[in-house]
N, C-alpha and C positions, 0 to 999 in steps of 0.2 A: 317092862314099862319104865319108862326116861324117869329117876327120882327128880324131884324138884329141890332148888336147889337152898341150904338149910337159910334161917334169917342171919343167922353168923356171916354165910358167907355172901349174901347180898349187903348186908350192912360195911364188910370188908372192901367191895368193888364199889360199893358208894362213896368208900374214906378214898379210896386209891382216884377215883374220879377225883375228888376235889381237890385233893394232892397237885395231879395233873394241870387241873384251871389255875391251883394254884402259882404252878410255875412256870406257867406260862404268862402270865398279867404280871409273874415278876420282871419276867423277860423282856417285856412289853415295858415294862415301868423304870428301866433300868436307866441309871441318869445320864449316861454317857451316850445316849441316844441322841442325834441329831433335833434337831428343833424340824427341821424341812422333812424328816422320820414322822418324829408330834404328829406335824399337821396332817400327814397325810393320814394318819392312825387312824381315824374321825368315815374318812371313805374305806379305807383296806380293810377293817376290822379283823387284825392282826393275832388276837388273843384267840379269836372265834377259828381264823385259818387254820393259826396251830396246835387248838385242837380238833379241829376236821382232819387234819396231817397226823395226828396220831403221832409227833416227832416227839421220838426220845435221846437223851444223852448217848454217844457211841454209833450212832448210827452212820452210814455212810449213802449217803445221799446225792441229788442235781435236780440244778435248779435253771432250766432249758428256757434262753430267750430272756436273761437276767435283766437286759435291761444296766440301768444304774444300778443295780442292787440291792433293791430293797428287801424281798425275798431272804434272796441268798446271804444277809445278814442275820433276819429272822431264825433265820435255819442253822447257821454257823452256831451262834448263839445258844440253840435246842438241843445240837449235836455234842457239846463242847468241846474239851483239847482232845479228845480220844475219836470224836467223828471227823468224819471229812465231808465237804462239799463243794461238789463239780458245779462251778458256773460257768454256764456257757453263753455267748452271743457270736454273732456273726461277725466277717472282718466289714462286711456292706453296713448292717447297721452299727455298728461301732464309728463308721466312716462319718457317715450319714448323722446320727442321732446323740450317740451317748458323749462321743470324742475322749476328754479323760476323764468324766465324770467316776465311770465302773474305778478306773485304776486306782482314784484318789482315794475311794471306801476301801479298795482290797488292801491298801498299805495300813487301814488302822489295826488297831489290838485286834477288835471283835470280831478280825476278818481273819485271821492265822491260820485256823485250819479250811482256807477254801482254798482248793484248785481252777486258778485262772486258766478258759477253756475258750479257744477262738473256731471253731467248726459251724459250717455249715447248718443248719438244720435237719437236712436229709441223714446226716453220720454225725447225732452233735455229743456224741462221749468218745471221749479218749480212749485207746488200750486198756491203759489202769482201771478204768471206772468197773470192777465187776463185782458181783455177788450186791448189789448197792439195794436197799430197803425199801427205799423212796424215791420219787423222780417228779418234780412240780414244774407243769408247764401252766406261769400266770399270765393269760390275759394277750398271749400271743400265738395263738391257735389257729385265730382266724387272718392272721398275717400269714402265715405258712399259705394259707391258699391265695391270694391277689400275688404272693410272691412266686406262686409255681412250683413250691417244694414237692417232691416226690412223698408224698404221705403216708403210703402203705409201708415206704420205706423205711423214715423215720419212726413210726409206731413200732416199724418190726427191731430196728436198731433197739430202740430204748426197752422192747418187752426181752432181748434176751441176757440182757447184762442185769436185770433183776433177779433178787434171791426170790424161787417160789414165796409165793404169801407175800410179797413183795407187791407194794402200790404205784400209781401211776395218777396223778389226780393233776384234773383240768379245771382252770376258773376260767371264765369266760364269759362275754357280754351277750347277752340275750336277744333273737330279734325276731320279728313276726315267726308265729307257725307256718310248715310250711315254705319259710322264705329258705332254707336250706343254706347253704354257701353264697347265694348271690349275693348276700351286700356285706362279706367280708372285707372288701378295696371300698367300696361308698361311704358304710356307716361303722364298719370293723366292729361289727357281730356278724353271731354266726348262729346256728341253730343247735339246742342240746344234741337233739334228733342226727343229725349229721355227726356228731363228733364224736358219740354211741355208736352209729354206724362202722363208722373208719376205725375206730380202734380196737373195736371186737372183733373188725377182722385179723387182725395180730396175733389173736390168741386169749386177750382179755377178756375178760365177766368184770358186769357193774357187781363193783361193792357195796356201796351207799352214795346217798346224794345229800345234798346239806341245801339248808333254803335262808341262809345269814346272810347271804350279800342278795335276795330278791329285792323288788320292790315294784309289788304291781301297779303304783301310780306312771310307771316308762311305760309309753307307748310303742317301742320298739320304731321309730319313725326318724329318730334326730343318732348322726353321728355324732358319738361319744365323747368326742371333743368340745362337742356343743356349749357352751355357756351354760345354757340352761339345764341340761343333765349330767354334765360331765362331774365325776365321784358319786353319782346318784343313781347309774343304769343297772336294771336288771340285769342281773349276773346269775350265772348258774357253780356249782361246785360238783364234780362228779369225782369217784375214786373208782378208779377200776384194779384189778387185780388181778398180778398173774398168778395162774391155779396151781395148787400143789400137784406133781405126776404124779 
C-alpha cells in the first residue's frame, strides 16, 4: 500500500509552489519590460502561462510561431544565462507581418540567450535544438492549417528533439464544438478536440489542461480580431507530453 505522503513533505511542495508564483510575478513585474509588454499582460495573463509552462532556470527550450516575441522574452527571462531559447517564425510571415519588429526585441539584454530561428513550420527547429524540455506553440496552431502545413509532420519534428518528460504545450483560441478546423482561415480558432487529435498522433499523451485564459461569455462566432472580443476569446491551454521509454 502507496504510504501517503508526510504533512512535512506537503507543507514543503506548498513552500516550493509559492516560491515558483513567486518568480514568476517577478519576472512579470520586472521594470525593464516594455510598456506595449504592460498592456498586453491584462489579455496574455503571462504569470498564470508560466506557471502552466512549469519554466525553470537552465532549461532549454522553443518557442514555435514567436511572432514579435512576446513569449519568447517571457521564456528567456524563466530560463536565464544558462537556458537557451529557440525562436522560431517563418521567412512568409516575417515578410508579411512582423518585418523588424522580432529582430529589434532579440538585440535587447533580456533577449541574449535566444536563438534566432527562420524555418518553416513543417521543420521549425534547427540541428542544435536537442534534448530541449519545453516547446510553446502560442496562439498559431490554427494558422498552420489555412496555411497548408504538413502537421503530422511538424508534431512529429517537434516530439523527437524532446528530452522524454519533456512538454509540448498548445494555447489557442476556442471555437464552436464540433466545428473542428473549419474556421481556422475565417475566425482563426480551432477546436481543442482536433489539436488532441493531431498531436497524439506523434506519440504524445495530454498531460494537463489549464482553464486561465477561458471565458465562457465568447460565443465562438466573432474572428478574434474582432473589436468586440479581441484579448477576450475563449482560449484553451493543453500540455502534452512525450512519454518516458
Amino acid at each position: 500500500m502507496r504510504k501517503a505522503p508526510s504533512i512535512v513533505a506537503v507543507l514543503l511542495l506548498a513552500v516550493a509552489a509559492a516560491a515558483a508564483a513567486d518568480t514568476y510575478s517577478k519576472i512579470v513585474d520586472a521594470p525593464d519590460r516594455t510598456a506595449d509588454d504592460k498592456k498586453n499582460d491584462e489579455a496574455r495573463k503571462p504569470a498564470e502561462v508560466l506557471r502552466f509552462l512549469e519554466v525553470k532556470p537552465g532549461m532549454k527550450v522553443a518557442d514555435i510561431g514567436a511572432a514579435g516575441g512576446y513569449t519568447t522574452e517571457l521564456l528567456a527571462r524563466a530560463v536565464g544565462p544558462k537556458g537557451v531559447v529557440y525562436s522560431q517564425n517563418t521567412r512568409a510571415i516575417i515578410d508579411k507581418f512582423i518585418h523588424d519588429a522580432w529582430d529589434k526585441r532579440l538585440a535587447t539584454p533580456p533577449n541574449k540567450n535566444v536563438v534566432r530561428v527562420v524555418r518553416d513550420y513543417d521543420d521549425p527547429l534547427p540541428p542544435e535544438a536537442k534534448n530541449l524540455d519545453l516547446v510553446v506553440n502560442g496562439f498559431t496552431y490554427h494558422d498552420t492549417v489555412w496555411l497548408g502545413v504538413d502537421r503530422d509532420k511538424m508534431n512529429k519534428v517537434i516530439f523527437d528533439p524532446l528530452k522524454p518528460g519533456g512538454l509540448y504545450v498548445i494555447f489557442d483560441h476556442a471555437t464552436k464544438p464540433g466545428a473542428g478546423s473549419a474556421d481556422a482561415k475565417t475566425l482563426h480558432r480551432i477546436e481543442d478536440k482536433t489539436v488532441i487529435e493531431e498531436v497524439t498522433k506523434a506519440g504524445f499523451k495530454v498531460a494537463r489542461r489549464g482553464d486561465f485564459l477561458k471565458n465562457p461569455a465568447d460565443a465562438h462566432d466573432k474572428n478574434v480580431f474582432d473589436d468586440s472580443i479581441r484579448g477576450k476569446t475563449d482560449r484553451f491551454a493543453i500540455a502534452f507530453v512525450k512519454p518516458a521509454k
